[in-house]
C-alpha positions in Angstrom: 51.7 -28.5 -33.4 49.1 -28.0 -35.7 46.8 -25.2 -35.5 43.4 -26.0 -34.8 40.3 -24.6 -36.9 37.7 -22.5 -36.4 34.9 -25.1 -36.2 36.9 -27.3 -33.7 37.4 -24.5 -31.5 34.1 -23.2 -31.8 32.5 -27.0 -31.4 34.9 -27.2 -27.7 33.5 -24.0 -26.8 29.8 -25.4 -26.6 30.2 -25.9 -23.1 26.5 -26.0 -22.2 25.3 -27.7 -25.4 24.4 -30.6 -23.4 23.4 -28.8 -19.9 20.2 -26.8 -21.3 17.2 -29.0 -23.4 14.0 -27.9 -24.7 12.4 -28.5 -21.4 14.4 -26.2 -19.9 13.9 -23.7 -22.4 10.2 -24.2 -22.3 10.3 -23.7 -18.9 12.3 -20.0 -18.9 9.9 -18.9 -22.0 6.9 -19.7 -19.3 8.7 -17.7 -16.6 8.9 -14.7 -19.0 5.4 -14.8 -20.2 4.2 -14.9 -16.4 6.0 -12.0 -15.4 4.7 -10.2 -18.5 1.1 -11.1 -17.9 1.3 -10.4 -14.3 2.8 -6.7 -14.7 0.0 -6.2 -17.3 -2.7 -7.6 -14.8 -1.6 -5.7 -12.2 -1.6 -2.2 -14.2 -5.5 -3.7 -15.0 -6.3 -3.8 -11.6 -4.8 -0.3 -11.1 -6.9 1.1 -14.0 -9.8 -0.8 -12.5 -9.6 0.5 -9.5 -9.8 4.2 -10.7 -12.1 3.5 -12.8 -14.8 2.6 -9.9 -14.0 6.2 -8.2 -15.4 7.6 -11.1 -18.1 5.5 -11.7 -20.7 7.4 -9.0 -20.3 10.5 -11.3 -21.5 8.8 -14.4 -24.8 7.1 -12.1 -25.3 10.5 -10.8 -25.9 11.9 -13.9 -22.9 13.4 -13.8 -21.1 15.0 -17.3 -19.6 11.9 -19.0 -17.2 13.9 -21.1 -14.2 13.7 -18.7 -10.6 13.8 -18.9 -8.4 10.8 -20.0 -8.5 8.7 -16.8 -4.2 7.1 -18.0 -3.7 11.1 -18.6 -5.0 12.9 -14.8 -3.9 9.8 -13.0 -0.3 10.5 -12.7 -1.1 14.1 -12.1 -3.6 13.3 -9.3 -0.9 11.4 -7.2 1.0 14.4 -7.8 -1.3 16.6 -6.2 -1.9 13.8 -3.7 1.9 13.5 -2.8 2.0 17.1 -2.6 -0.8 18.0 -0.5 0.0 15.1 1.6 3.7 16.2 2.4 2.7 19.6 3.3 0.3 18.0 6.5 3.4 16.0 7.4 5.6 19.4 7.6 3.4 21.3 9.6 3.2 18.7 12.3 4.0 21.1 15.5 6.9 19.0 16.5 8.4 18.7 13.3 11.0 20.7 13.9 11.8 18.9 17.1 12.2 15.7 14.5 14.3 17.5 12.4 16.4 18.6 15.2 16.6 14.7 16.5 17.6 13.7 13.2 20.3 15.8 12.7 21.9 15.3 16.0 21.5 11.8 16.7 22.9 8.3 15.0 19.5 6.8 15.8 16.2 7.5 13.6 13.2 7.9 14.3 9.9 7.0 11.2 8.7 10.1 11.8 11.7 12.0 11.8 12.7 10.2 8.2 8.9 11.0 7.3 9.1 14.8 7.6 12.5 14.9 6.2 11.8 13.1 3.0 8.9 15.6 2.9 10.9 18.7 2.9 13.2 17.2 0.3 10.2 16.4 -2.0 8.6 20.1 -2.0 11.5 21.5 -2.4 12.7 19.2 -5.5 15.5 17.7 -3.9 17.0 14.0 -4.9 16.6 11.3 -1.8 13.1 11.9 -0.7 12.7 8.1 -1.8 15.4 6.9 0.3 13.6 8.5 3.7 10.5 7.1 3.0 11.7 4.1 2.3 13.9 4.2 5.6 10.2 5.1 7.2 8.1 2.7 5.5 10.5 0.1 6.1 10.9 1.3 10.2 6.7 0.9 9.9 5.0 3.9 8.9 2.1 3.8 7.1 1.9 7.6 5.7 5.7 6.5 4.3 4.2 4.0 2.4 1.2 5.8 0.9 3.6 8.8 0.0 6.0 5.9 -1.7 2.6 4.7 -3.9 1.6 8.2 -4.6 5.2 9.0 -5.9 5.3 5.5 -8.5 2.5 6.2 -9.7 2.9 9.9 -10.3 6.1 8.4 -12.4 3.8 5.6 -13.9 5.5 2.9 -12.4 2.4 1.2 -11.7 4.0 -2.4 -10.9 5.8 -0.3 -7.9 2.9 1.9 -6.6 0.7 -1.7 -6.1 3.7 -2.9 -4.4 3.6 0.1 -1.9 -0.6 0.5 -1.7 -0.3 -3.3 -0.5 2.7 -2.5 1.9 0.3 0.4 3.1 -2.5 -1.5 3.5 -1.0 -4.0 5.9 1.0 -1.4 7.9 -2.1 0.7 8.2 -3.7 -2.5 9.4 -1.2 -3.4 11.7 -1.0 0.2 13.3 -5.0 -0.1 13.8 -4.8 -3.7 15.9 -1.6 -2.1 18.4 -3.7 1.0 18.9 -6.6 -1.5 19.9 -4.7 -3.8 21.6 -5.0 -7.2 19.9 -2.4 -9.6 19.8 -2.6 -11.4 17.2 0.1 -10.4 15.4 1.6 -13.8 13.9 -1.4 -14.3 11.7 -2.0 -10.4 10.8 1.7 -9.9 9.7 1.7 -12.7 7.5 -1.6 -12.3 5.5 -2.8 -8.9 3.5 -5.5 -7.1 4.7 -8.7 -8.1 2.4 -10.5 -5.8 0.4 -13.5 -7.6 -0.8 -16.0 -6.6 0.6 -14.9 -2.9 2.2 -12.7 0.2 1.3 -11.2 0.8 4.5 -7.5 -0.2 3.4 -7.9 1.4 -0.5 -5.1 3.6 -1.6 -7.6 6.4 -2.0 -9.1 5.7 1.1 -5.8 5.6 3.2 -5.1 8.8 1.5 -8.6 10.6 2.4 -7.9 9.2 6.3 -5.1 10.1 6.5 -5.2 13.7 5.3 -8.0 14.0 7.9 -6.3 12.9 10.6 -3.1 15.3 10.2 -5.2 18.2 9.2 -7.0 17.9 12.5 -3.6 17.4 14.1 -2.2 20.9 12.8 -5.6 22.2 13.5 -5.4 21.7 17.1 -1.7 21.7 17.8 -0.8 25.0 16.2 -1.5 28.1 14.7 0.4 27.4 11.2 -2.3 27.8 8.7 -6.0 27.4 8.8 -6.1 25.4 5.8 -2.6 24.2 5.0 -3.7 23.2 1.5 -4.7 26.1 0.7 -1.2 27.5 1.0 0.4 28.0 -3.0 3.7 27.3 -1.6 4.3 25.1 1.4 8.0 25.8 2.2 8.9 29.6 3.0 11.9 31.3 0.9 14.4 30.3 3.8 13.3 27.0 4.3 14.0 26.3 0.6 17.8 27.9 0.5 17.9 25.6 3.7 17.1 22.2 2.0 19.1 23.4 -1.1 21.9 23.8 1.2 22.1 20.3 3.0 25.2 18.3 2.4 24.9 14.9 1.1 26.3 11.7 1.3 27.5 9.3 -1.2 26.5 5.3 -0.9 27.1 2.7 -3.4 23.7 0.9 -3.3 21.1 4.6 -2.6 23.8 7.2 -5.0 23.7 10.5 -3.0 22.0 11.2 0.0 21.1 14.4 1.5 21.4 14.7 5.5 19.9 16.9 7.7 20.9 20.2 9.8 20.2 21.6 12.6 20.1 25.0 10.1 17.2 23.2 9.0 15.2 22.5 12.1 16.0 26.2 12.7 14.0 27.7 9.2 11.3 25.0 9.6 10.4 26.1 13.1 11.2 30.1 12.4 8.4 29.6 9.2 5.8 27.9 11.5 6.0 30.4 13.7 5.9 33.3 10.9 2.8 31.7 9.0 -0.4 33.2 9.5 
């Protein structure tokens, strides 16, 4: 038999000459140049949007030399996710959640929510898993903490993603509490923010900052002001988180799982704080 050539074997090998044309090729270049133009719209809109909370300073006659908006956004949300996660831990039954999680097969939002908290101060991997789990299970503060922690990264595409997911929980969690039910139609439609604030990132953060400092405020004695506290997690807390064994799963990589040694330090530090 005679061997075959190159060009023959390459010219059989042009299997999909004849299945793609120009049309379809015009059509995938139009897919690509929609996804790029909506990632750079949306980080637009996010640049928009923190542009208006500055704008009162500049009609007040406020100093318009400022620092680079890009540049104190990211380290903003930090702050934000920070100050944010500390309310969550000193809820007075967080131990109790803690506890729950550690014993039981079933989880609770809340108990996910104060978890991936404590991993987060304390700079451990798979806070993002737990507030995922939470967001996902319907929890608004989840959510927020999710949009604070993209966009502390810069992952702006992801922190719309999770302000919009906020939004509607947050929405959601206000028409149970008043008893509507009309859930079909406010499930599947956004909230709208034309012509109010209520359901802004920034607002959602303010409210709900309020809401849990007024929570510690009357539930215990932990701190006064828990944000005024340099360092939210007490020496034996930290070993504690630091000390948690993990779990290793193919899609999430490793995640940590909490102790009852855990529940332990976080209720023996409430009860030591000031």
């Amino acid at each position: 038999m005679t061997p075959r050539s190159l060009d023959e074997l390459l010219a059989e090998a042009e299997i999909l000459q004849d299945t793609y044309d120009d049309e379809d090729n015009a059509a995938s270049r139009l897919r690509i140049e929609r996804d790029v133009a909506d990632t750079w719209w949306r980080s637009a809109l996010l640049l928009e949007s923190s542009a208006q909370q500055v704008q009162p300073w500049l009609q007040d006659g406020g100093p318009r030399v400022r620092a680079p908006l890009c540049a104190a956004q990211h380290e903003r949300a930090g702050r934000d996710l920070r100050d944010l996660s500390t309310l969550v831990i000193r809820d007075s039954r967080a131990a109790d959640h803690i506890a729950l999680l550690a014993q039981s097969c079933r989880i609770e939002p809340a108990s996910a929510l104060i978890f991936a908290c404590l991993l987060h101060l304390a700079d451990r991997e798979g806070a993002q898993f737990w507030w995922q789990f939470s967001a996902g299970a319907g929890s608004s503060t989840a959510a927020l903490c999710l949009y604070l922690m993209h966009l502390q990264r810069g992952e702006l595409r992801d922190a719309e993603h999770w302000a919009t997911q906020a939004a509607c929980l947050a929405r959601l969690e206000n028409h149970l509490a008043s008893g509507s039910d009309d859930l079909p139609s406010l499930v599947s439609r956004p909230p709208s923010q034309g012509s109010t604030t209520w359901y802004t990132p920034r607002a959602m953060i303010t409210r709900t900052m309020a809401i849990l400092h007024s929570g510690i405020a009357a539930g215990t004695s932990v701190v006064d002001n828990p944000l005024n506290v340099a360092e939210p997690l007490c020496r034996s807390l930290a070993v504690a988180v630091q000390r948690l064994e993990t779990k290793s799963d193919a899609d999430y990589g490793t995640i940590p799982r909490a102790s009852f040694e855990l529940a332990a330090r976080l209720e023996d530090c409430a009860e030591s704080s000031p």
